[in-house]
C-alpha positions in Angstrom: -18.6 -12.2 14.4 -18.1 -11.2 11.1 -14.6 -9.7 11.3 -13.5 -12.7 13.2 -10.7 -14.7 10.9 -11.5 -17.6 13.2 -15.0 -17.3 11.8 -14.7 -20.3 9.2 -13.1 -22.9 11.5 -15.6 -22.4 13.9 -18.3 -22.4 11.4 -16.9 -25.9 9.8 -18.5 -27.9 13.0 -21.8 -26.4 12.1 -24.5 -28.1 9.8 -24.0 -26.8 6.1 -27.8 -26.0 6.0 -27.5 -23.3 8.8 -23.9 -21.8 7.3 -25.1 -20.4 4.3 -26.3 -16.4 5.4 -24.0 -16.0 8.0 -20.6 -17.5 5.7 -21.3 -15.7 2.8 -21.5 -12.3 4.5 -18.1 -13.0 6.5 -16.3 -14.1 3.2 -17.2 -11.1 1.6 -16.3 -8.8 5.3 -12.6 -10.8 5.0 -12.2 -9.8 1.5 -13.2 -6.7 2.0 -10.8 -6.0 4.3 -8.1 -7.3 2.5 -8.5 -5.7 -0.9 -8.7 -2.5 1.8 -5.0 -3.6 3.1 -3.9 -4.5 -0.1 -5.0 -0.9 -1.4 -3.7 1.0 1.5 0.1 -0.9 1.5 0.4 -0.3 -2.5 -0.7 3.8 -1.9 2.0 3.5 1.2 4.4 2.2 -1.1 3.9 4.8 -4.0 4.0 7.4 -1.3 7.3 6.5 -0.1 8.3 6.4 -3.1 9.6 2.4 -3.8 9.5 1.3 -7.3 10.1 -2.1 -8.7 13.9 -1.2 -9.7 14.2 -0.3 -6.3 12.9 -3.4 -4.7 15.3 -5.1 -7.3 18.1 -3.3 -6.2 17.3 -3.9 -2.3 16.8 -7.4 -2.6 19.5 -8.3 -5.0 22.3 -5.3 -4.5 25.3 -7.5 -6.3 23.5 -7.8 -9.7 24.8 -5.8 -12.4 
């Protein structure tokens, strides 16, 4: 349940009074995970070996 994305729309048809325990430990699950994914990509990214000038470069190759 608690790594379940779906958790909070499922959760908004529930009474606010018996949310609290269970939404607060799923929020912090989610953002856990995605500081993890944010982490991991930017590593993946220095590893390879792509700066910012060469994300400039790819995405706009007919500046000077």
């Amino acid at each position: 349940m608690y790594i379940n994305p779906f958790f909070f729309l499922t959760a908004s048809f529930a009474p606010p009074k018996e949310l609290y325990p269970a939404w607060v430990t799923c929020a912090c699950v989610f953002i856990a995970f995605g500081a993890v994914a944010v982490r991991l990509t930017l590593r993946n990214l220095q590893r390879a070996g792509v700066t910012c000038k060469a994300r400039r470069e790819i995405a706009y190759p007919n500046r000077a």
